[in-house]
C-alpha positions as CSV (number, residue, x, y, z in Angstrom):
1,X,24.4,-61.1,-22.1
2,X,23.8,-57.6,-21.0
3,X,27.3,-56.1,-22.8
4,X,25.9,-58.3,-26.2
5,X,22.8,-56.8,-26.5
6,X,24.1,-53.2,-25.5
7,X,26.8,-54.1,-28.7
8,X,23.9,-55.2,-31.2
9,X,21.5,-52.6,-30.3
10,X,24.4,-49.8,-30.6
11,X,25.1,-51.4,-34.1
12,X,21.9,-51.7,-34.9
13,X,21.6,-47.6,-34.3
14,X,25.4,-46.7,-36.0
15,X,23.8,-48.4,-39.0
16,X,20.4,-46.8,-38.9
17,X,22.7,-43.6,-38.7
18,X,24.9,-44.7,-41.7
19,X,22.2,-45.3,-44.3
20,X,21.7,-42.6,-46.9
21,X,19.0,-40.5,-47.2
22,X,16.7,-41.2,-50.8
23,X,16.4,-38.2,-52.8
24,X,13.0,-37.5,-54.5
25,X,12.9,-39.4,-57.7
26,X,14.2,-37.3,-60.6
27,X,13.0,-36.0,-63.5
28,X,13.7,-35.3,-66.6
29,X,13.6,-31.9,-68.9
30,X,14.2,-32.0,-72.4
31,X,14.8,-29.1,-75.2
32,X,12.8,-29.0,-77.9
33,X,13.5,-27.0,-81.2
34,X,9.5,-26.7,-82.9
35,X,9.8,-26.0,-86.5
36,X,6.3,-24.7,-88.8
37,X,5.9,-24.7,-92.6
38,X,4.0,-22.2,-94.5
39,X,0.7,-24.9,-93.8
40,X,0.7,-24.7,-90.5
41,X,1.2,-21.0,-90.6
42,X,-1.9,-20.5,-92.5
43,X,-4.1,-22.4,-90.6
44,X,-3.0,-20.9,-87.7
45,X,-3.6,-17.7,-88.9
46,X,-6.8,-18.2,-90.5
47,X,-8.5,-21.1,-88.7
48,X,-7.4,-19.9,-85.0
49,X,-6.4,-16.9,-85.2
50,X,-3.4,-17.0,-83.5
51,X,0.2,-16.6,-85.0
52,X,2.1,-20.1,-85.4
53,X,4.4,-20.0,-82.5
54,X,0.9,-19.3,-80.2
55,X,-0.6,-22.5,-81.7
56,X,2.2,-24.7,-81.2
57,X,2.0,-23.7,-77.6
58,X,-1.2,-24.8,-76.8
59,X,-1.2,-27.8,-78.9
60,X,2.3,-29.0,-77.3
61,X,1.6,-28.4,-74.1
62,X,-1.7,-30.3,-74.5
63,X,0.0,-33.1,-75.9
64,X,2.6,-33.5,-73.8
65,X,1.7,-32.9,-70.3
66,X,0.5,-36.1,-69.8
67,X,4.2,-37.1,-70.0
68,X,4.7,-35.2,-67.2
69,X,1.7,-37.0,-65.3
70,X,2.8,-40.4,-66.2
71,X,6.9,-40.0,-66.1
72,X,7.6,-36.8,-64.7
73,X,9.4,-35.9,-68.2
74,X,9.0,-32.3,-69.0
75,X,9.3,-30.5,-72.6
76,X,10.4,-26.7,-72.7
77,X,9.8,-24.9,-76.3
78,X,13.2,-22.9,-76.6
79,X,13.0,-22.0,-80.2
80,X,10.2,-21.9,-83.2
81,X,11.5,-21.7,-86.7
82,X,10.2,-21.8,-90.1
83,X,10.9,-24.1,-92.8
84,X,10.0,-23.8,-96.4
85,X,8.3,-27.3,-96.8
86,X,8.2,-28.7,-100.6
87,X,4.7,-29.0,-101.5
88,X,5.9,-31.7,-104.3
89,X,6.5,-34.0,-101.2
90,X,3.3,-35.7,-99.7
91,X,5.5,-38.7,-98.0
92,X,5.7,-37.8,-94.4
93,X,8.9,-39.1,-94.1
94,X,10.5,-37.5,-96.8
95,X,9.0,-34.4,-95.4
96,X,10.7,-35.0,-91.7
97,X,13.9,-35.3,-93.7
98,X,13.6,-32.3,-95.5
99,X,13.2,-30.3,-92.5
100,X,16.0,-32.5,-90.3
101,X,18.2,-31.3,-93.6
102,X,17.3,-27.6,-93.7
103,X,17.3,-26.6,-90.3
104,X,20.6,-28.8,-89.8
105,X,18.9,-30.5,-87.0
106,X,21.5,-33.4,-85.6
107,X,21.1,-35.7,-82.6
108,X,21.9,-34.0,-79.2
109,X,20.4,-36.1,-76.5
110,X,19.7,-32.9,-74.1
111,X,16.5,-31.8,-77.2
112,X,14.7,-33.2,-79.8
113,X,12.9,-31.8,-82.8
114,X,8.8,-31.5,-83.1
115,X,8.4,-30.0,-86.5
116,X,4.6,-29.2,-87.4
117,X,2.5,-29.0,-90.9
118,X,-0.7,-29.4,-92.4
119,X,0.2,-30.2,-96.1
120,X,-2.0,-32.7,-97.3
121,X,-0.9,-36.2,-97.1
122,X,-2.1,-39.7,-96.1
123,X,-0.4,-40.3,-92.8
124,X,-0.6,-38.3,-89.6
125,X,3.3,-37.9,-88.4
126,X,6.6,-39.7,-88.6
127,X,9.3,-40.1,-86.1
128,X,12.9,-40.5,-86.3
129,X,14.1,-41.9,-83.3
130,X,18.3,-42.1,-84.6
131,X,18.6,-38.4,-83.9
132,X,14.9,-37.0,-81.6
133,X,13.1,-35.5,-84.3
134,X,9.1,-35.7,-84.8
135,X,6.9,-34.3,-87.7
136,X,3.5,-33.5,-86.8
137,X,0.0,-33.2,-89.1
138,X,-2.9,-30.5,-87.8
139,X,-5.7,-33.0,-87.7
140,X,-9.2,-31.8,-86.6
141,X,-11.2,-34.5,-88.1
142,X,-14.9,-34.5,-88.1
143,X,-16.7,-35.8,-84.9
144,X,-13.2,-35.8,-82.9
145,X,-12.5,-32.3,-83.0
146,X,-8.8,-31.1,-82.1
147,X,-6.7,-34.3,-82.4
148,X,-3.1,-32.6,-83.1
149,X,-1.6,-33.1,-79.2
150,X,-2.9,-36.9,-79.7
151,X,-0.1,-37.4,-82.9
152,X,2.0,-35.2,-80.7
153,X,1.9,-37.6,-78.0
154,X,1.6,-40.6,-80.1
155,X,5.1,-39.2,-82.4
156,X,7.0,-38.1,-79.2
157,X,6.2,-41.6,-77.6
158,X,8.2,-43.3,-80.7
159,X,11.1,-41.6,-79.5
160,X,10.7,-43.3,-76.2
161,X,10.4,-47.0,-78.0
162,X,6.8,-47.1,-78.0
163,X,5.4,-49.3,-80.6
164,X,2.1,-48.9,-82.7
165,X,-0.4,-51.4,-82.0
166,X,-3.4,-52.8,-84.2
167,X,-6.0,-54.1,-82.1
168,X,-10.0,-53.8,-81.5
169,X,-11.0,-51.7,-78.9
170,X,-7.5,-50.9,-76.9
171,X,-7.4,-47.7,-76.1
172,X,-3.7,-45.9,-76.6
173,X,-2.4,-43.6,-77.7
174,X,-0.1,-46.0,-79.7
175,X,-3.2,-48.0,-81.2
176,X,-3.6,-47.4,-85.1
177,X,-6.8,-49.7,-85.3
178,X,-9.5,-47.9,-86.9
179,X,-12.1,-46.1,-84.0
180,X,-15.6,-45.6,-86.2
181,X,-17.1,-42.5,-85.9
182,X,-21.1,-43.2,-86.5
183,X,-23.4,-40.3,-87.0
184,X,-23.8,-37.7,-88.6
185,X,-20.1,-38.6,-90.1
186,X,-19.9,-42.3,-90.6
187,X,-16.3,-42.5,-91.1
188,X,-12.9,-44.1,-89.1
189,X,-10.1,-42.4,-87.5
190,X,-6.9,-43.8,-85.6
191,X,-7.6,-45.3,-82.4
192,X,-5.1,-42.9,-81.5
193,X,-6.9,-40.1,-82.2
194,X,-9.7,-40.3,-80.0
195,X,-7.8,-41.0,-77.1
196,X,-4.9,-39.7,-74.8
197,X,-4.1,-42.8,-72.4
198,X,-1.1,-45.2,-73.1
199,X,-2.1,-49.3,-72.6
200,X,0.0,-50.9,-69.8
201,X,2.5,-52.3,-72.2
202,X,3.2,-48.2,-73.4
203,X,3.5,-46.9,-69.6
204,X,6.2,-49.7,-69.2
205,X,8.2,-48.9,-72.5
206,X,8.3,-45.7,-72.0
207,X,8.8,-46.0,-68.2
208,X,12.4,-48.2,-69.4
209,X,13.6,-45.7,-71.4
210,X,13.1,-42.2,-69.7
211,X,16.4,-41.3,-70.2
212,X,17.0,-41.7,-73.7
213,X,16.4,-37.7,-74.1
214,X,17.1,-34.7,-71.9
215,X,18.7,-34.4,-68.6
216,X,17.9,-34.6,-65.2
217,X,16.8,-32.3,-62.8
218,X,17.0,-33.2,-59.1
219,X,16.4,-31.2,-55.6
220,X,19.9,-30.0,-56.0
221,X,19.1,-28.8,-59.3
222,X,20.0,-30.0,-63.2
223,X,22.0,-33.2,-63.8
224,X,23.6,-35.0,-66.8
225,X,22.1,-36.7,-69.5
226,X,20.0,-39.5,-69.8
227,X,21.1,-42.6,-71.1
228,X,22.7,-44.3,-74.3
229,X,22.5,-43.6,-77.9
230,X,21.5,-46.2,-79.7
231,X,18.5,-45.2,-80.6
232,X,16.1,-46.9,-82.8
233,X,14.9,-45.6,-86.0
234,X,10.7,-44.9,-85.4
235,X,7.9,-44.9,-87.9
């Protein structure tokens, strides 16, 4: 009886030995080209102050570091360019193909594209989630204030599969329902744009598909790439 347990509790300690040691959970970095039409320029310029590629800074870093917070995915800025928007184009989706066109932007699942303007139009961004690329309005409504990291945010979440939603009182970043603002402006807005949380259904999209852009960085330093390609095409 003596030999057995000396036999089990031996195993019992060679197998202890054996099991692996669980790395930290990794994360994930990804690229990201920023592009700026002659809009954006000028309110940067004129409204701020500061030169375009300044701007962008502040308002990407804003809107994104609550992926970091939530998912541990980081974005690095490695390039700003300019692109000559066509003011004769006021769809928003037209526009983010004009700029995926002249800046020969295709899909390369270490970056994506985050392209920023402030010509006039209806809607606040568009997303196209076949190839990473995101085009963002400069919105400082009345009563909100700076709201430009919110479409940020709400654009770059697209690319992870999150959906827009249309209902009272949720507050998402993903929520589209109009938020009133009362007085002195009397007025709506996006839900979207008044807040920077994601709803429980968000966290767990975006939870699912962390690795559909950029690679992974672990203790023993930077990994492949993320997952699949079939990629969705976002509004």
């Amino acid at each position: 009886m003596q030999v057995i347990s000396t036999v089990i509790i031996a195993l019992f300690v060679f197998s202890v030995i054996l099991v692996p040691t669980v790395s930290a959970a990794s994360t994930y970095m990804v690229d990201v080209i920023t592009a700026y039409d002659e809009e954006f320029r000028s309110v940067a310029q004129n409204f701020y102050w500061y030169s375009p590629s300044t701007l962008i800074q502040i308002l990407f870093n804003s809107g994104t570091s609550h992926f970091w917070d939530e998912f541990q995915i980081s974005f690095q800025i490695v390039n700003y360019l300019f692109w000559d928007s066509n003011d004769a184009v006021t769809d928003y989706r037209g526009m983010l193909d004009e700029v995926i066109s002249e800046l020969g932007f295709t899909y390369n699942q270490r970056r994506i594209l985050v392209a920023f303007t402030d010509q006039l139009s209806g809607a606040w961004g568009a997303s196209d989630s076949l190839i990473g690329a995101v085009l963002v309005k400069h919105a400082y409504p009345d009563g909100v204030g700076q709201a430009t990291d919110n479409i940020i945010q709400h654009e770059i979440s697209h690319l992870y599969r999150a959906e827009h939603h249309w209902v009272d009182g949720l507050m998402c970043v993903m929520n589209v329902y109009p938020y009133w603002i009362d007085f002195p402006y009397y007025y709506h807005v996006p839900t979207a744009l008044v807040t920077n949380y994601w709803c429980t259904d968000c966290i767990n999209i975006i939870s699912s598909n962390r690795n559909l852009w950029g690679y992974t960085i672990t203790s023993g330093g930077v990994g492949g790439g993320g997952g699949g390609q079939n990629h969705p095409r976002g509004g």
